[in-house]
PyMOL Python script that loads the backbone (N, CA, C, O; Angstrom):
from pymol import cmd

cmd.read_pdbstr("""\
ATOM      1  N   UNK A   1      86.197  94.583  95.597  1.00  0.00           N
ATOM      2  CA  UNK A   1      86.264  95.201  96.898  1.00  0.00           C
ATOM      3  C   UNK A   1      87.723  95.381  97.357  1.00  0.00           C
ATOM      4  O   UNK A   1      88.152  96.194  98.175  1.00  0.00           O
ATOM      5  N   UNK A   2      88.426  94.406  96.623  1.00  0.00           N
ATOM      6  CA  UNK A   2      90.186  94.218  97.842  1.00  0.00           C
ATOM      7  C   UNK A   2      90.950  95.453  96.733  1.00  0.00           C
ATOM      8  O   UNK A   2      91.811  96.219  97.165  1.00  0.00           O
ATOM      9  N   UNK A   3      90.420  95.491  95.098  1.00  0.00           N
ATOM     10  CA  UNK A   3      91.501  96.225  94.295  1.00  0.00           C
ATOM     11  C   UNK A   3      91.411  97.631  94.631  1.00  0.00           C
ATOM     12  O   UNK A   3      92.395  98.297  94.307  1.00  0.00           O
ATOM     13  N   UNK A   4      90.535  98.189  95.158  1.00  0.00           N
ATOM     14  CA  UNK A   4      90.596  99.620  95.524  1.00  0.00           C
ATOM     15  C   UNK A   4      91.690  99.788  96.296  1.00  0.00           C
ATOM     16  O   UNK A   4      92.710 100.387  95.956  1.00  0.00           O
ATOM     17  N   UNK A   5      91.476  99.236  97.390  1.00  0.00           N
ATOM     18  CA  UNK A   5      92.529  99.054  98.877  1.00  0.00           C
ATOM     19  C   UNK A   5      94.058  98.445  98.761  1.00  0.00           C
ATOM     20  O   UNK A   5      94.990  98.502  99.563  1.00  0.00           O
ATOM     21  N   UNK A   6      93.934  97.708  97.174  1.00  0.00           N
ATOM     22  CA  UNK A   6      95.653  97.483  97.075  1.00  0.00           C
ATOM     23  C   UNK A   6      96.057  98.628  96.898  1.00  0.00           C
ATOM     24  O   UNK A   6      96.967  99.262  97.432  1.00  0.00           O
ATOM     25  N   UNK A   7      95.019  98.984  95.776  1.00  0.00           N
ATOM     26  CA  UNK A   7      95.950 100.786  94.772  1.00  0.00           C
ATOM     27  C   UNK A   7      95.874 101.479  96.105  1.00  0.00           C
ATOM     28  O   UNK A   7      97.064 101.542  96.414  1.00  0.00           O
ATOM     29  N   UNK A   8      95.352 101.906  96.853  1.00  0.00           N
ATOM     30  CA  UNK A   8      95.798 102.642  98.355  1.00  0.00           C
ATOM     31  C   UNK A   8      97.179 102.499  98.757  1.00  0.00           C
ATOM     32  O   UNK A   8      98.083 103.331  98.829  1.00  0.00           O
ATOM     33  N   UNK A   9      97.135 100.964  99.062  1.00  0.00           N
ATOM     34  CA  UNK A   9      98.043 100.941  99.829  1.00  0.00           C
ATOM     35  C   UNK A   9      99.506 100.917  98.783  1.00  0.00           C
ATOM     36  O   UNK A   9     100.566 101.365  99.220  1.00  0.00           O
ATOM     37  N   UNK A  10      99.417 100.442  97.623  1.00  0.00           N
ATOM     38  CA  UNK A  10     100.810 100.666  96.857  1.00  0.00           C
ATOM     39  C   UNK A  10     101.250 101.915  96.948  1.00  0.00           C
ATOM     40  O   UNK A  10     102.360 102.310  97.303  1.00  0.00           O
ATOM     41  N   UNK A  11     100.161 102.615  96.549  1.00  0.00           N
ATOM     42  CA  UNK A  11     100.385 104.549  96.845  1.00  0.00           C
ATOM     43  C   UNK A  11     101.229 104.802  98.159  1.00  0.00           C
ATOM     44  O   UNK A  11     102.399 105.170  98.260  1.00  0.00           O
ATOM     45  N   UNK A  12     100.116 104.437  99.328  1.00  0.00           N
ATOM     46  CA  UNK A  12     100.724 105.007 100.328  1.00  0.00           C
ATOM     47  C   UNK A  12     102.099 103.978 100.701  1.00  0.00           C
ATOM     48  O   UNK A  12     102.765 104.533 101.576  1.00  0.00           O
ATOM     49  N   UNK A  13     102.612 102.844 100.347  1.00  0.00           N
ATOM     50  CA  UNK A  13     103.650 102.329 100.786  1.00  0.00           C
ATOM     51  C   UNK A  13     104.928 102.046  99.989  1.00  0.00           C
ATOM     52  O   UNK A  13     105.950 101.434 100.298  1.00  0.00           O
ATOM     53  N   UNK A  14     104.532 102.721  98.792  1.00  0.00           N
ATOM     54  CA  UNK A  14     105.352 102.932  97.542  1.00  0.00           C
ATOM     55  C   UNK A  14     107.262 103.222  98.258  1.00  0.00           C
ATOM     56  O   UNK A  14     107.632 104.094  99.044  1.00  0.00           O
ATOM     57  N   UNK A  15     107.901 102.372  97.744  1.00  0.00           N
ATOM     58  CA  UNK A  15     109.100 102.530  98.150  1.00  0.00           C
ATOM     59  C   UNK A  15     109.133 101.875  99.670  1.00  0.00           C
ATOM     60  O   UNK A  15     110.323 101.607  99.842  1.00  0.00           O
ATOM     61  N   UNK A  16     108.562 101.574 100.592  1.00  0.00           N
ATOM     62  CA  UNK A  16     108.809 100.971 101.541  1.00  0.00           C
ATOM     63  C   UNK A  16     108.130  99.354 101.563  1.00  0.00           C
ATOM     64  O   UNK A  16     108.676  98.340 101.998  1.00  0.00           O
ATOM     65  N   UNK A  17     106.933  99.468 101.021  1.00  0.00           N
ATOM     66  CA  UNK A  17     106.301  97.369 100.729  1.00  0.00           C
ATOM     67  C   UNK A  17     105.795  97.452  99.277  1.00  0.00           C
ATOM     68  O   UNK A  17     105.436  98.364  98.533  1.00  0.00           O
ATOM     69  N   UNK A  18     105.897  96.337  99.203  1.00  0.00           N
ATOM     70  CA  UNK A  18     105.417  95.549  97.823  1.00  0.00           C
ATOM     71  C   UNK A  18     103.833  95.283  98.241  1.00  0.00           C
ATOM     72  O   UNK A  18     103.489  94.512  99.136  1.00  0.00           O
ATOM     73  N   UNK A  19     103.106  95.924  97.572  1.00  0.00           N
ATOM     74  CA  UNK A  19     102.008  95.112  97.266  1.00  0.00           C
ATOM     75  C   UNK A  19     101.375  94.981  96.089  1.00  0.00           C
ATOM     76  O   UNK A  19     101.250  95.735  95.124  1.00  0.00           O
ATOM     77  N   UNK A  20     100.808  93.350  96.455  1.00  0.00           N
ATOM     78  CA  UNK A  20     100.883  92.506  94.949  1.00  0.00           C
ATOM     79  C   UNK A  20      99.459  92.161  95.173  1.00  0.00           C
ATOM     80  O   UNK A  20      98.926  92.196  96.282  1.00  0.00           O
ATOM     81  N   UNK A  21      98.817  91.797  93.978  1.00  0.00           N
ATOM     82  CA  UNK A  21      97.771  91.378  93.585  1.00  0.00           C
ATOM     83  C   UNK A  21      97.981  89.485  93.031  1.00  0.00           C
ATOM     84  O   UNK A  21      98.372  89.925  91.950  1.00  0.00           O
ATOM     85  N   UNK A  22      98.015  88.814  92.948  1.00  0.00           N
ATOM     86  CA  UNK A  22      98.228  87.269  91.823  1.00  0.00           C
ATOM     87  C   UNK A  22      96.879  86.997  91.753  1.00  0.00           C
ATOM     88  O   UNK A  22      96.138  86.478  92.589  1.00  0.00           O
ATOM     89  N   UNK A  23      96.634  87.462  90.523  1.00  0.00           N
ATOM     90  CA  UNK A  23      94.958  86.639  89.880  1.00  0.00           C
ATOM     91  C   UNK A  23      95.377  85.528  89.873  1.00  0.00           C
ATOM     92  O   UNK A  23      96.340  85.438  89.111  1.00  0.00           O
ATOM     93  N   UNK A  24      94.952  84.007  90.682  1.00  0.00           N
ATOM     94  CA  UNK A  24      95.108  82.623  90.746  1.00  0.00           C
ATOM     95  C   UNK A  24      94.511  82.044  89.589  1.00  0.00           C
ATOM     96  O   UNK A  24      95.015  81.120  88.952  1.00  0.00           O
ATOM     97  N   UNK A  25      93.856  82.381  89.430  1.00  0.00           N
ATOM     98  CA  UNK A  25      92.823  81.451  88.406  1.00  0.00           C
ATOM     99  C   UNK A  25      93.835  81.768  86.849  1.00  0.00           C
ATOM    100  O   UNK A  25      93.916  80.884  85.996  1.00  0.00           O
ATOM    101  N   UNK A  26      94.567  83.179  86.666  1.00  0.00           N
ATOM    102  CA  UNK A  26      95.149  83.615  85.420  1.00  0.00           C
ATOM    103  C   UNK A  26      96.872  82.482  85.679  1.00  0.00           C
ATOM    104  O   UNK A  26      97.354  81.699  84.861  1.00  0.00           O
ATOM    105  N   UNK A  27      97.399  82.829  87.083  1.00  0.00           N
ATOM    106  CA  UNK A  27      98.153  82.477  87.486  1.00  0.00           C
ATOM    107  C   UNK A  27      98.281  80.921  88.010  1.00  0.00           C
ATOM    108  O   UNK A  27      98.518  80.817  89.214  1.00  0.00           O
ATOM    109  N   UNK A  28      98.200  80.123  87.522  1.00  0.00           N
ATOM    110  CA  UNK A  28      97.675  78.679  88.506  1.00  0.00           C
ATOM    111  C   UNK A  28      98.827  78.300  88.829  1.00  0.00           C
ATOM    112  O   UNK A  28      99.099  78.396  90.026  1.00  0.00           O
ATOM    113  N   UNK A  29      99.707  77.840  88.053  1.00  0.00           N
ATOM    114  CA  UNK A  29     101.668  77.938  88.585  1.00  0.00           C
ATOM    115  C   UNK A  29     101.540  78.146  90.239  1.00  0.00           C
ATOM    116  O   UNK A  29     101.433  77.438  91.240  1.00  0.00           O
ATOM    117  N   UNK A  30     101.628  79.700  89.858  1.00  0.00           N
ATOM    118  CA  UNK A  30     102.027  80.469  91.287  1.00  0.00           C
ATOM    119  C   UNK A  30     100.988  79.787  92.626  1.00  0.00           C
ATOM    120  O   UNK A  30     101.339  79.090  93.579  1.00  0.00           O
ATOM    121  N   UNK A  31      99.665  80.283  92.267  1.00  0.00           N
ATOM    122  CA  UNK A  31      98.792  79.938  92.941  1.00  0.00           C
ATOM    123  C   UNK A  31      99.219  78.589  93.677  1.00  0.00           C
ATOM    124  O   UNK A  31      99.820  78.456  94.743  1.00  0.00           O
ATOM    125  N   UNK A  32      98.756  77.681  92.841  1.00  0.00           N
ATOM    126  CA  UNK A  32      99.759  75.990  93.229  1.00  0.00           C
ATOM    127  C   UNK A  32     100.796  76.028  94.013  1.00  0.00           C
ATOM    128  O   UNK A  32     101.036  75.202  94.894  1.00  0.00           O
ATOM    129  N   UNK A  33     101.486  77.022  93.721  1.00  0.00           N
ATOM    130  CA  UNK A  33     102.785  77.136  94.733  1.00  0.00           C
ATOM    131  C   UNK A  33     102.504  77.143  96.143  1.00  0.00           C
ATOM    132  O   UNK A  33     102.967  76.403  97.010  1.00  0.00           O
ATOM    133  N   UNK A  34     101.477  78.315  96.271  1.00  0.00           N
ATOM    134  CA  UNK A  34     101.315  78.908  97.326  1.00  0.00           C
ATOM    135  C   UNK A  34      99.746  78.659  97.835  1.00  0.00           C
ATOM    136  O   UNK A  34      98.888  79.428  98.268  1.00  0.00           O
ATOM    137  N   UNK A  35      99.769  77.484  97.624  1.00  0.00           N
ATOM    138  CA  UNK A  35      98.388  76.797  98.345  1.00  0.00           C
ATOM    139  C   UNK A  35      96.866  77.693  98.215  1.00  0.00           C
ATOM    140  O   UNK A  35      95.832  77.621  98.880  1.00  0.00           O
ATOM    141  N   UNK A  36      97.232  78.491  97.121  1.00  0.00           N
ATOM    142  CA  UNK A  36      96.071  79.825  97.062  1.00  0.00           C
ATOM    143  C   UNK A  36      94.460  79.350  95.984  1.00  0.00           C
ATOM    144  O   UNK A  36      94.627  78.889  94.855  1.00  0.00           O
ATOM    145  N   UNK A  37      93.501  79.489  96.370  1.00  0.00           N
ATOM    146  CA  UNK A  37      92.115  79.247  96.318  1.00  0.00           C
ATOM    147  C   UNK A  37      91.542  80.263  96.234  1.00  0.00           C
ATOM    148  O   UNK A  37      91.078  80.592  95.142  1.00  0.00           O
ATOM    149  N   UNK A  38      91.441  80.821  97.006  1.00  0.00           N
ATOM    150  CA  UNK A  38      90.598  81.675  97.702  1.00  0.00           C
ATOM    151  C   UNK A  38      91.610  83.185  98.016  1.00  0.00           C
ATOM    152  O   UNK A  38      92.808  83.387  97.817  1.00  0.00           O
ATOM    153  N   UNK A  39      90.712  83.919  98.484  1.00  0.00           N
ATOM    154  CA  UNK A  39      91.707  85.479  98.931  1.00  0.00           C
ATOM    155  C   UNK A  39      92.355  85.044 100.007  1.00  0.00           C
ATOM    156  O   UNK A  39      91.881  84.518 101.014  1.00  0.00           O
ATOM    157  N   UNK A  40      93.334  85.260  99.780  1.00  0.00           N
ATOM    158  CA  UNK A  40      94.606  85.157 100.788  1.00  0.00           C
ATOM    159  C   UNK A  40      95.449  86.146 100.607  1.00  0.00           C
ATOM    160  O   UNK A  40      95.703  86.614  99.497  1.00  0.00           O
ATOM    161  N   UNK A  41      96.139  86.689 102.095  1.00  0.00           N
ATOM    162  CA  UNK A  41      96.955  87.801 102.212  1.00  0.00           C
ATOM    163  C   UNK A  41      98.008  86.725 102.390  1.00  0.00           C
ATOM    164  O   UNK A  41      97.688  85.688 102.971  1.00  0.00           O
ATOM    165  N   UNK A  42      99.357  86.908 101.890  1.00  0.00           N
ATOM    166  CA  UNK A  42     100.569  86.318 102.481  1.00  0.00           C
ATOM    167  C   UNK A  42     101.644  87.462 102.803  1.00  0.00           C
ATOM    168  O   UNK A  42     101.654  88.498 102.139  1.00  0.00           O
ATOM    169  N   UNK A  43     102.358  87.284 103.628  1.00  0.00           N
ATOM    170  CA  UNK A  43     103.201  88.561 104.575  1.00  0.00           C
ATOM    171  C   UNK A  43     104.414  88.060 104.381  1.00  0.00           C
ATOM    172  O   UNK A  43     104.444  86.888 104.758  1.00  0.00           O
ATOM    173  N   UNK A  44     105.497  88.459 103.927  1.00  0.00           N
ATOM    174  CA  UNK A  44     106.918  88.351 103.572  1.00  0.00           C
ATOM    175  C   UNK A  44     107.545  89.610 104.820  1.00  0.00           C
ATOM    176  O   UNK A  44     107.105  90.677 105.248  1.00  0.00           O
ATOM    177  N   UNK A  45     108.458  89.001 105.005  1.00  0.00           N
ATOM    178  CA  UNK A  45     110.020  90.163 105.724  1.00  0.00           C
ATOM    179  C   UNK A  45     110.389  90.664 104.646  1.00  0.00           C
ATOM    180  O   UNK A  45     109.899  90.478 103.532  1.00  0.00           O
ATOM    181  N   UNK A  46     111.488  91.479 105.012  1.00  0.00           N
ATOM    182  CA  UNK A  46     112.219  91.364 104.104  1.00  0.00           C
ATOM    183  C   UNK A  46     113.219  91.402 103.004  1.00  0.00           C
ATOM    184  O   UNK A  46     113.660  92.203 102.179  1.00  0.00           O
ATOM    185  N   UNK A  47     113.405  89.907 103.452  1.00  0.00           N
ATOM    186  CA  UNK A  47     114.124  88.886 103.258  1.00  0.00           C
ATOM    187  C   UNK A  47     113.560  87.932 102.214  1.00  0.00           C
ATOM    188  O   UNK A  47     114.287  87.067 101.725  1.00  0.00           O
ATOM    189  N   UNK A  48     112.371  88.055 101.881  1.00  0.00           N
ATOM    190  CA  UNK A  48     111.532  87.351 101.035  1.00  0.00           C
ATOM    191  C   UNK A  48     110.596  86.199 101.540  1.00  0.00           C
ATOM    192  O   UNK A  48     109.731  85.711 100.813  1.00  0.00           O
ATOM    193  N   UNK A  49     110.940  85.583 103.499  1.00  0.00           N
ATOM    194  CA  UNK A  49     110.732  84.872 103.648  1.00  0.00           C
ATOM    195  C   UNK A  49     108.973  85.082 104.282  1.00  0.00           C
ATOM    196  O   UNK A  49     108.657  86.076 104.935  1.00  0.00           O
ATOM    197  N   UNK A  50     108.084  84.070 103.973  1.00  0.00           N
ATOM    198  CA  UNK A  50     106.644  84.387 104.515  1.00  0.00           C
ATOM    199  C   UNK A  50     106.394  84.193 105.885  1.00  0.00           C
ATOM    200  O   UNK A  50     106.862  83.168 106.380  1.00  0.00           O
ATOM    201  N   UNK A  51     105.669  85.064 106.698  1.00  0.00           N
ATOM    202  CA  UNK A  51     106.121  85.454 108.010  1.00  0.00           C
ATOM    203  C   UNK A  51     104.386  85.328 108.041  1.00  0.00           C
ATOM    204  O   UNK A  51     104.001  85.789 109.115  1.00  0.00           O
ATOM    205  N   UNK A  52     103.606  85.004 107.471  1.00  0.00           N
ATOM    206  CA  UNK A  52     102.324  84.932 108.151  1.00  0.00           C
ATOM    207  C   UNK A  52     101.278  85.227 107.107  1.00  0.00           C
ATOM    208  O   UNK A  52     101.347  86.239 106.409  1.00  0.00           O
ATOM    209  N   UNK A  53     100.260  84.295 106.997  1.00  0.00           N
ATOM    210  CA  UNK A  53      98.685  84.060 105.924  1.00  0.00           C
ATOM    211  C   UNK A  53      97.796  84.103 106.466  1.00  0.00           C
ATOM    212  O   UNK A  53      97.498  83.578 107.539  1.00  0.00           O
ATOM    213  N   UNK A  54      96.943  85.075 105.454  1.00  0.00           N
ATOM    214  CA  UNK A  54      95.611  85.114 106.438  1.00  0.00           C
ATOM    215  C   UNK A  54      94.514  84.787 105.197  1.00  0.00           C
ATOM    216  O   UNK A  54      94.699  85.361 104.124  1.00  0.00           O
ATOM    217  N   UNK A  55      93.565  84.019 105.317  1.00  0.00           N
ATOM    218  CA  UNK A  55      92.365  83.855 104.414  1.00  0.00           C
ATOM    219  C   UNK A  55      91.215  84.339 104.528  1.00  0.00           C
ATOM    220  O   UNK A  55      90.632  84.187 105.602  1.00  0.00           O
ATOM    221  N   UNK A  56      90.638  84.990 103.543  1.00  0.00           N
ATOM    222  CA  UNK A  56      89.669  85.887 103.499  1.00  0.00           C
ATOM    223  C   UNK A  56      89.648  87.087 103.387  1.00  0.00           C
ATOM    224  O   UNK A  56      90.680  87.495 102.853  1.00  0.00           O
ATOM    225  N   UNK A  57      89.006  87.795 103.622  1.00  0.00           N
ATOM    226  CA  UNK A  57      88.661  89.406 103.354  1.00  0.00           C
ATOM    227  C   UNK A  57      89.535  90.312 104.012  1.00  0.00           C
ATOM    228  O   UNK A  57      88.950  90.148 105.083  1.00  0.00           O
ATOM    229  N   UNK A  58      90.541  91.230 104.343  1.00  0.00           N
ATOM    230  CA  UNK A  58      90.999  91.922 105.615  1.00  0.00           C
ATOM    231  C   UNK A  58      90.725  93.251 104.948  1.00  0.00           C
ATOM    232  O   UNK A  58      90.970  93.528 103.774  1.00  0.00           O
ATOM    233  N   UNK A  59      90.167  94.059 105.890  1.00  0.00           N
ATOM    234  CA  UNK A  59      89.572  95.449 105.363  1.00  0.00           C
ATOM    235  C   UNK A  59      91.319  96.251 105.271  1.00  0.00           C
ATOM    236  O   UNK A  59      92.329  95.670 105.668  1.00  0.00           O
ATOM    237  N   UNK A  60      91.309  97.918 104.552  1.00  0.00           N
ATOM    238  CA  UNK A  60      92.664  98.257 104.931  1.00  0.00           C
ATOM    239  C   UNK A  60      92.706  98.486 106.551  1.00  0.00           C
ATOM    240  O   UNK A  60      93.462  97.605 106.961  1.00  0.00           O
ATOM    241  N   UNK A  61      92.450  98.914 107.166  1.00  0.00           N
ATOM    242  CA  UNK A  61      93.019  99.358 108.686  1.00  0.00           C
ATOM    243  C   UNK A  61      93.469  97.918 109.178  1.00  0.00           C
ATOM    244  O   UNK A  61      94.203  98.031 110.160  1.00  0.00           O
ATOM    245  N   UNK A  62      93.229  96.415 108.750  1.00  0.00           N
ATOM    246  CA  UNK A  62      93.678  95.511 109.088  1.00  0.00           C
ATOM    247  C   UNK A  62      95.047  95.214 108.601  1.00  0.00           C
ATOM    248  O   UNK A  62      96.003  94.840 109.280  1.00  0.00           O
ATOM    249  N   UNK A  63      94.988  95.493 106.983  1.00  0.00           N
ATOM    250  CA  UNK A  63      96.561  95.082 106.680  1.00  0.00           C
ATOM    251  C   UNK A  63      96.797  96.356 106.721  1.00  0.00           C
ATOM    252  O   UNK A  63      96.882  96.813 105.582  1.00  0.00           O
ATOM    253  N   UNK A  64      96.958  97.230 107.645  1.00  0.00           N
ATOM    254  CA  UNK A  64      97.761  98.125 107.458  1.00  0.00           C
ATOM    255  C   UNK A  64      98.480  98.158 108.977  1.00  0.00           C
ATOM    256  O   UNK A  64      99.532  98.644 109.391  1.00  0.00           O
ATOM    257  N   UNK A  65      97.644  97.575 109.455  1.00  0.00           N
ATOM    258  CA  UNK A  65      98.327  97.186 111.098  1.00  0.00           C
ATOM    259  C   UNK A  65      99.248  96.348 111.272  1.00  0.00           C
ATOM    260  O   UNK A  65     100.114  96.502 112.133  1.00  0.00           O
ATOM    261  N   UNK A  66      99.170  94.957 110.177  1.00  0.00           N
ATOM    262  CA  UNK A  66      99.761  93.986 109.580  1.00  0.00           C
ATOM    263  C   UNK A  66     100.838  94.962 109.207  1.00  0.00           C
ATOM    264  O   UNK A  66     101.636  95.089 110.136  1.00  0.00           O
ATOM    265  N   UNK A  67     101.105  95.634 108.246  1.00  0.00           N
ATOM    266  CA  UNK A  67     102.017  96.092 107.700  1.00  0.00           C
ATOM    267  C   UNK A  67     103.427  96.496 108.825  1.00  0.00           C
ATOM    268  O   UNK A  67     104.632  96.257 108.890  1.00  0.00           O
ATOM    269  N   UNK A  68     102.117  97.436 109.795  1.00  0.00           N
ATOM    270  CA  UNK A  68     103.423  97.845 110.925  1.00  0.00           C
ATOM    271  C   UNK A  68     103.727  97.172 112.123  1.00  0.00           C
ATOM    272  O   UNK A  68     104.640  97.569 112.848  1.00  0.00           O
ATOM    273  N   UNK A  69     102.947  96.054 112.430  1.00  0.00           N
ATOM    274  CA  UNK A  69     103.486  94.704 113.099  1.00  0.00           C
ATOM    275  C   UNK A  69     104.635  94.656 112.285  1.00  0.00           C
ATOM    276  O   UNK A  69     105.538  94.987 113.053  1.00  0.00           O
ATOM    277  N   UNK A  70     105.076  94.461 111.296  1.00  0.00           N
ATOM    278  CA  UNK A  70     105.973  93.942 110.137  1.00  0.00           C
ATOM    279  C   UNK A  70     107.957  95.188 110.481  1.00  0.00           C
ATOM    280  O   UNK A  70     109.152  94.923 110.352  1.00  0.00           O
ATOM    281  N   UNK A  71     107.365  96.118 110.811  1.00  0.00           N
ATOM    282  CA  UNK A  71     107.804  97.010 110.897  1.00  0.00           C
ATOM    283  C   UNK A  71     108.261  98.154 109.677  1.00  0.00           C
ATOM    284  O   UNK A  71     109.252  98.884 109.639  1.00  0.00           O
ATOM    285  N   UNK A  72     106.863  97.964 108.480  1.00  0.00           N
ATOM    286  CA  UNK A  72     106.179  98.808 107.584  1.00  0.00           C
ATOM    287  C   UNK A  72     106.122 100.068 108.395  1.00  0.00           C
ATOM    288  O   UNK A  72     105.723 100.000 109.557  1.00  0.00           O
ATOM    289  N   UNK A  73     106.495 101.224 107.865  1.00  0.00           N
ATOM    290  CA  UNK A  73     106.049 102.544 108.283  1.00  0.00           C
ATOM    291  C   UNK A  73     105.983 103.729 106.949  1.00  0.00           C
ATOM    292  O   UNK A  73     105.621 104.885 107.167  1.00  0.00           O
TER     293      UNK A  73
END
""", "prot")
cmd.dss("prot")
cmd.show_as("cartoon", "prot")
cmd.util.cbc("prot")
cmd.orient("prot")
């Protein structure tokens, strides 16, 4: 359900945000790092620094609002 809506949004934000996918379960390192289980959005500046996590599902019109809170355009 979420991989449709990344490839969207890489498209549409290509050159202005990063968006990333981390399969946890392939990735456990990272995951471990970043306290990740479950679907989690994490929000970077940027600067690299994480500015805000959200767990669970967020449809796109949610992270895309996220995005321009961020000051994504």
């Amino acid at each position: 359900m979420l991989q449709p809506i990344l490839a969207t949004l890489r498209e549409k934000y290509d050159g202005k945000a990063n968006i990333l996918f981390v399969p946890v379960r392939e990735e456990q390192d990272l995951g471990a790092r970043s306290s990740m289980r479950s679907i989690r959005h994490l929000f970077f500046d940027k600067d690299g620094k994480e500015v805000e996590r959200h767990t669970g599902f967020m449809p796109q019109e949610q992270l895309e609002q996220k995005l321009r809170e961020l000051g994504v355009k």
